[in-house]
Structure formats: C-alpha cells, structure tokens
C-alpha positions in Angstrom: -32.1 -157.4 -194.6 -30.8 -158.5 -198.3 -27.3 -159.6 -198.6 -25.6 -162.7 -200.0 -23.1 -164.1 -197.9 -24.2 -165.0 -194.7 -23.9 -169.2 -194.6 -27.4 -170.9 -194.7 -29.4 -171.7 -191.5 -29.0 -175.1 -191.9 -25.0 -174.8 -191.5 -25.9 -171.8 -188.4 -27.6 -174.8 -186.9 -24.4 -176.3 -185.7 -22.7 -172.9 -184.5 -25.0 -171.8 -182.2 -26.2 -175.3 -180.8 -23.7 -175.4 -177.9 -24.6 -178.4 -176.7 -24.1 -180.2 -180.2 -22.0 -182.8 -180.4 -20.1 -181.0 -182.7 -19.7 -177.9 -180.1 -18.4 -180.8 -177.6 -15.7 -182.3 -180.2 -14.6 -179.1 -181.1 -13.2 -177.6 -177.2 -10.6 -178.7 -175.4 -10.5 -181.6 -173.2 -11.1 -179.5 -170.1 -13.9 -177.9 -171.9 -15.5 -181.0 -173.3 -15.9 -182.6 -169.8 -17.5 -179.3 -168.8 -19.7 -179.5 -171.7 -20.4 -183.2 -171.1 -21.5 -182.8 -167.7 -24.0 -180.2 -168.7 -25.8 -182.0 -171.2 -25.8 -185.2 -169.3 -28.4 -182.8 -166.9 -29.9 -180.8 -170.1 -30.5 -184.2 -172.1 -33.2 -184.8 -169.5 -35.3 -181.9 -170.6 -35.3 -182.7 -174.2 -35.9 -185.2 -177.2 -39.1 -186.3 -177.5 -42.1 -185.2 -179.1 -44.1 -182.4 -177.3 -47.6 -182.5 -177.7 -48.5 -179.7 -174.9 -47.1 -177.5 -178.3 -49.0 -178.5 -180.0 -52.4 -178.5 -178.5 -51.4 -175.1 -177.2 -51.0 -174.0 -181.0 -54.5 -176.0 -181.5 -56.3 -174.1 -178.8 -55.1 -170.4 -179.4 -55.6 -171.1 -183.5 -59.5 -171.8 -182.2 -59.2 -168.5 -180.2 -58.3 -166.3 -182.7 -60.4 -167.7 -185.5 -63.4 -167.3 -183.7 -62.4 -163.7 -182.9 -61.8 -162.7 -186.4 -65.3 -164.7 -187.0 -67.2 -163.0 -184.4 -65.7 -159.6 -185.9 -66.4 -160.3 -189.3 -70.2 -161.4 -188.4 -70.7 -158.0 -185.9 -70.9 -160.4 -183.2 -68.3 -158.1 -181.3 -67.2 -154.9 -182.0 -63.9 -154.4 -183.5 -62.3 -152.9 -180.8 -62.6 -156.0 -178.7 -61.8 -158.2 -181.5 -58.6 -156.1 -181.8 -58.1 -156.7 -177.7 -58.8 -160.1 -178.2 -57.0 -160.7 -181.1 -53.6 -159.0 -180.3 -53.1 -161.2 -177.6 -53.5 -164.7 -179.2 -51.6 -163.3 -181.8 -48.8 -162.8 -179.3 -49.2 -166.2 -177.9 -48.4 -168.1 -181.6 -44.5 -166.6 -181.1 -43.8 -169.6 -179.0 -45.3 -172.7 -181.0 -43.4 -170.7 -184.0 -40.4 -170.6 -181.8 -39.9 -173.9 -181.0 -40.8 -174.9 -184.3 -37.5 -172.9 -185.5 -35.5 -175.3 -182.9 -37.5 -178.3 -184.1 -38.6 -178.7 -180.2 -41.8 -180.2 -181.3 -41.1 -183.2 -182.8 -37.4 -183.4 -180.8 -36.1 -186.1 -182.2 -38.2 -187.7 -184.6 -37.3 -186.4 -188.3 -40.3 -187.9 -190.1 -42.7 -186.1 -188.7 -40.7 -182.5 -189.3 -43.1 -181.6 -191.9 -45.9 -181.2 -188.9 -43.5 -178.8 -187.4 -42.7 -176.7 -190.1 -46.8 -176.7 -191.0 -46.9 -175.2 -187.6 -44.3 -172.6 -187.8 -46.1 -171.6 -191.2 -49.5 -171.8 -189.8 -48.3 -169.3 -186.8 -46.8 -166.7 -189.9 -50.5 -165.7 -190.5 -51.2 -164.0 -187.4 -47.6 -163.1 -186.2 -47.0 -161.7 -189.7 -43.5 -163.0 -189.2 -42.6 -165.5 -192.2 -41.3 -168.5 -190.2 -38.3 -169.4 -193.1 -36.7 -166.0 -193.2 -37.2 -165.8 -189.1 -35.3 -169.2 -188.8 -32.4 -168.0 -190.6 -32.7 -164.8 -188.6 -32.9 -166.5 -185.1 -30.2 -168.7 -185.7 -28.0 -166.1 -186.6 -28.9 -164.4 -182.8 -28.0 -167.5 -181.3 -24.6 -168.2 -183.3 -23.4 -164.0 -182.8 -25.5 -163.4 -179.5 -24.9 -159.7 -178.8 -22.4 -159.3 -181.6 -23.0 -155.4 -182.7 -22.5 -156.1 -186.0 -23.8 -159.8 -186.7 -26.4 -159.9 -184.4 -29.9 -159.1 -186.0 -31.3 -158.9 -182.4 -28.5 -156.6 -180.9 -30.9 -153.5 -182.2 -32.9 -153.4 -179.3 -29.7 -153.0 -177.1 -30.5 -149.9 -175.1 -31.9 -148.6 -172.4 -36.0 -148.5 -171.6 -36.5 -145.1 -173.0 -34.6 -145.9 -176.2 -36.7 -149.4 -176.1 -40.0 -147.4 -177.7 -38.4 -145.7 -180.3 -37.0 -148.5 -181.7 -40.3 -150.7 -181.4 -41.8 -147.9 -183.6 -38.9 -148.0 -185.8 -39.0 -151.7 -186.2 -42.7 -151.8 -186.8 -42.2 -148.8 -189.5 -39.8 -151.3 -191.2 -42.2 -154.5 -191.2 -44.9 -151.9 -192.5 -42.4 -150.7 -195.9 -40.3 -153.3 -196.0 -39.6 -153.1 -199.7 -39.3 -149.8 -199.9 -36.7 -149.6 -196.8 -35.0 -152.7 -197.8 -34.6 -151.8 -202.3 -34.7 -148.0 -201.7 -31.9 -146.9 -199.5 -32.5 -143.0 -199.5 -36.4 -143.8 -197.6 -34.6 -144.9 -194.4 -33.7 -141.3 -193.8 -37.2 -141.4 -192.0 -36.6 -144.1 -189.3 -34.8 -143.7 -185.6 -31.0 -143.1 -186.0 -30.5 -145.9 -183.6 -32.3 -148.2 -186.1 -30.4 -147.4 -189.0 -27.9 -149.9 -189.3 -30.3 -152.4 -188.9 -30.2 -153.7 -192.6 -26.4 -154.4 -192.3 -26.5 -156.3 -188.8 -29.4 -158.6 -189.9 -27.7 -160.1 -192.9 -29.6 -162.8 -194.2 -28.8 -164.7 -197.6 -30.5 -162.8 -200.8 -32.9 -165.9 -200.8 -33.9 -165.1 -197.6 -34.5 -161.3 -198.3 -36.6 -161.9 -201.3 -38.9 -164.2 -199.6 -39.2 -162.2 -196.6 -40.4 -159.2 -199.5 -42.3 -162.0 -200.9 -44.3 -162.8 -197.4 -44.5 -159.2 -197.6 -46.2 -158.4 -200.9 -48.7 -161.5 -200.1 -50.1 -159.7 -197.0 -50.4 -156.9 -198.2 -52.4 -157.7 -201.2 -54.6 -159.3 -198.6 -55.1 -156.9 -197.2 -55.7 -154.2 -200.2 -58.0 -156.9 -201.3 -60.0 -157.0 -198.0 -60.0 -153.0 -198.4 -61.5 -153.0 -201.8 -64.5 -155.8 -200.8 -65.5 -153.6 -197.9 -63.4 -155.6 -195.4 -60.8 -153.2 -194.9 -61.5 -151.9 -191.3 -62.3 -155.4 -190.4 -58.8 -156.9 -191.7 -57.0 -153.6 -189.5 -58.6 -154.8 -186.5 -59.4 -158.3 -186.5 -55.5 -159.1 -188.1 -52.9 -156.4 -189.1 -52.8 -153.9 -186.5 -52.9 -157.2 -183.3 -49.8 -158.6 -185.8 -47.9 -155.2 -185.3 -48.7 -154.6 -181.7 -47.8 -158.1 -180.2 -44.5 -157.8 -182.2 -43.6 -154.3 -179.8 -44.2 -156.8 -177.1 -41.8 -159.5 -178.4 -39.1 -157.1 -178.9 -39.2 -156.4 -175.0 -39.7 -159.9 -174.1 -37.3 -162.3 -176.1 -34.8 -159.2 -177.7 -34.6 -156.8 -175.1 -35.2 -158.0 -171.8 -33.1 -161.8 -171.8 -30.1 -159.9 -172.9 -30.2 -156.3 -170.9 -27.6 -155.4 -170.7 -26.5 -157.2 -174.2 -22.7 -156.2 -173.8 -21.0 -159.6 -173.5 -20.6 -162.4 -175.7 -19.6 -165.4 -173.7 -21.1 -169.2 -173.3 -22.2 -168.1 -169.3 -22.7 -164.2 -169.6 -24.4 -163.1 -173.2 -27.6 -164.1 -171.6 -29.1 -164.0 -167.8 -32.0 -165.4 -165.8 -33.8 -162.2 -164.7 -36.7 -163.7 -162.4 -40.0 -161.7 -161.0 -43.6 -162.1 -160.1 -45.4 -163.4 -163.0 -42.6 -163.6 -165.4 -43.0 -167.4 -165.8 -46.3 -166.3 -167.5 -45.5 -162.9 -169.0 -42.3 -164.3 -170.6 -43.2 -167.7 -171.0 -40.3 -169.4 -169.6 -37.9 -167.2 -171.1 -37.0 -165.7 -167.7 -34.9 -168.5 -168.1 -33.4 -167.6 -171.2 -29.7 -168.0 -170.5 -30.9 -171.7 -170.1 -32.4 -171.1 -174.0 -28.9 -170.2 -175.4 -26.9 -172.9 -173.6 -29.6 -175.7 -174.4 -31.8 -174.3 -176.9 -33.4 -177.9 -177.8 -35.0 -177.7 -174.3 -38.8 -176.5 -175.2 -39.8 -173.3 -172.8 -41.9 -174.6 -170.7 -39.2 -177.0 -169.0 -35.9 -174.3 -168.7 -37.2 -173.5 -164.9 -36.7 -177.0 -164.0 -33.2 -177.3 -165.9 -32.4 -173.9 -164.5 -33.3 -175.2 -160.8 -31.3 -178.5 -161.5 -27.6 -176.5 -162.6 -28.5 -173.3 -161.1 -25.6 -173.4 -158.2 -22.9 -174.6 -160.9 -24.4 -171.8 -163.2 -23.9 -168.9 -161.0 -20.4 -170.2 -160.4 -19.8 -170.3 -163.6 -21.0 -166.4 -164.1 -24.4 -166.7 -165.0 -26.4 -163.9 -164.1 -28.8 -165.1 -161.9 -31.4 -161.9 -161.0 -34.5 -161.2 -159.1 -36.6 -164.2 -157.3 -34.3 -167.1 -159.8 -33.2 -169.5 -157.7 -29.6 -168.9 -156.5 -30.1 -165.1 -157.5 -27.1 -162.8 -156.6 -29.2 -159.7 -157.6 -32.5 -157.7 -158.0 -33.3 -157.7 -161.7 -31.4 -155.4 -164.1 -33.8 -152.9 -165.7 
C-alpha cells in the first residue's frame, strides 16, 4: 500500500478514461470511429451538474446523524443504531464514488471544491479516505483485472474464497500501520491476501496519508473510549464502517468483474442483471457501461446500457441475467 512509483492520479485520469479525447486520438483510424460512435450515444448521459447526488448525500448524511444522535442520547439501543447505521454508511460509497469521477459537478470546474467536500464528508462514515481511494480507483480502472497492478484484482475468486478475503481486508483497514511498516505481522492474514501490498501500489504520498486517515480515527475513537463513549463510537460508527465495506467488496470488486480473467475494452467487465440488483448494486449491474464511460453518474448506465446494448453484445460484452440483450443467466 506504500510505494513510490506508481504515476499520480491526476496523470491515471487520462489512461483509464476510455472515452477521453485523448483515448480517441491515440487508436487507429478504425478504432477511433468506433470510439466516436460510442461517445456520440454516451455524451448524452453525462456533463452537467447532478443534483439528485447531491441531495441523496444530503438526505442519508441526515440519516445517519440522527442515528448516532439517537444512540448517543439512549433514544435507541445500540444494536439498532448499529442496524441503522451500517446501512447508511453503505449508501455514502456512491456520492464518494462519483465524486472520484467528478460526476457531480460534470463539467463545471469551479464548483470542484463542492465535490471534493463531498467525497471528504462521505470518508467519515465509510472510513475510506477519499484522496488515497481516488488514486486507488483510478488505478482499477487504468489495469482492470491486471494481477499484478490491479488493487481490486484481490477479491478475484470464487464465493467461498469471497469471505475469507472480506475478513482479511477488514483485518488490514483495522492495523494498517502495522501491516503496511511491519512486514513480518502479515504472517497472520489469508494467503490469498498476501500480495495485496504489492498489487495496490500507490505513491508513498498516498500511503502516508492513507496511515495518516488512519491514526486520526483511531485516536477518535481511543478518545471516545476514555470519555465513556467507547461502546457508543463501536456501534453507532466503527463497527457499521467495517461491515458495509464486506458489502462493497461483493458489490463493486467482486461481483462486476466475476470472473475477472480478461483485460479488454468489451470483456474486463460484464452486465450481470437480476431482481433487485438495480437497487442492491445501485446501477452497477451495469458496470461494464462504468469502465467504458465512467463520467456517466450510476443512476443513468441502464438507460445507456439499453441504448448500445445490441452493438455491445456484438462487440463481446457480457451481457447476463434479465440485461437487456442477455446471452446468459448470471455468472456466480
């Protein structure tokens, strides 16, 4: 998670963006009128400022504050504060998200500050600091399913492996420091996790703030231990941060990607449609729509999918489950 020469997000930005201008100038002239076609459809989708983010953000940062009130006060008992809690905390992965991809705003560069206040903002109950998870997501977009570049590829696997790395992963967010500075303490996680360090790369920047994040939240939460708070703080915030993330391993690493063996444009990622996945994976049963146009906010890749999907599936797009123009059940 510490090491020193992988390029800065900024310069990622334009690698994994496929449907960059730069991506475009770059192919050949076959391959740029491909590429032209499909952002002529994409552009649609994207560009303008989103405020459905925002007042989503709005309305679940309401939710939980009231929740870690109410828990604080006795109004509810902490094990339904922790219910409660875990899942808004798993509902502030999005806004974060497209904050990343500067979605929010789209194309308007003066207000980026908003959407960087908003990616921050969704670090306190994620427990994921948004700078070092930008660098990190781009790097999944620009190496998608690359074994030894892609800090995602970890959760490649089957379903039974899926759990043993989820507690390995959370086990590393827990003693970071110590697993990251102290090589000879990872003799204690999952085999399969123990190349994780190397595949995530990162700049030493990046690794020191993501300690940094670290040593802040935990102090916070020693604090809250030492002024009687401490059962409260487990409940109400750290234990909902560590459970959602187990859920957005399956979601966004695991399941867009199964089986994450290829690392093509129209195969690294598939749409893997069924009942209620709109809602469970929050438009990210699209995902191979994600990769290709990843300035298209989440909530609008079904409608891009449903506009391209024929071409896609020509193309080799896996198309699974109830998507439309599926060729498959879904892979599990």
């Amino acid at each position: 998670m510490i090491e020193t020469n992988t390029p800065d997000p900024d310069a990622l930005e334009n690698i994994f963006d496929n449907a960059t201008a730069d991506a475009v100038a770059s192919a050949s002239a076959d391959r740029r009128a491909i590429l032209q076609a499909e952002n002529e459809i994409a552009k649609k989708y994207w560009g303008s400022f989103q405020p459905r983010i925002v007042l989503t953000f709005l309305a679940f940062a309401i939710g939980w504050g009231v929740v870690l009130y109410l828990g604080l006060t006795g109004a509810i008992s902490l094990w339904v504060g922790l219910v409660l809690n875990t899942f808004f905390a798993a509902t502030f992965y999005m806004p974060m998200h497209e904050a990343v991809h500067k979605n929010i705003w789209g194309k308007e560069t003066r207000a980026r500050w908003g959407e960087d206040f908003i990616g921050k903002m969704c670090s306190i109950p994620l427990l994921i600091p948004f700078g070092s998870h930008r660098g990190g997501h781009m790097r999944h977009h620009a190496y998608t399913n690359d074994s030894s570049r892609d800090p995602d590829h970890f959760s490649d696997g089957s379903k039974r492996e899926l759990l043993v790395k989820m507690l390995g992963i959370t086990m590393v967010n827990m003693f970071l420091p110590f697993f990251a500075l102290v090589p000879k303490t990872r003799i204690v996680l999952p085999k399969t996790m123990l190349g994780i360090f190397d595949i995530a790369g990162g700049s030493k920047k990046e690794g020191l703030a993501q300690v940094r994040f670290w040593l802040i939240t935990h102090v916070i939460l020693i604090g809250s231990m030492f002024f009687g708070l401490g059962w409260q703080a487990l409940a109400l915030w750290y234990i909902p941060a560590r459970l959602q993330f187990a859920y957005l391993i399956f979601v966004f690493a695991w399941y867009p990607h199964h089986p994450a063996g290829e690392t093509t444009r129209y195969r690294h990622t598939r749409v893997a449609v069924f009942r209620g996945s709109g809602l469970i994976i929050r438009g990210h049963d699209h995902h191979a729509m994600h990769h290709m146009f990843p300035r298209v906010p989440h909530y609008r890749l079904r409608a891009l999918w449903n506009d391209v999907a024929q071409d896609m599936v020509a193309k080799g797009v896996r198309a699974e489950g109830r998507a439309t123009a599926a060729t498959q059940p879904v892979v599990w």
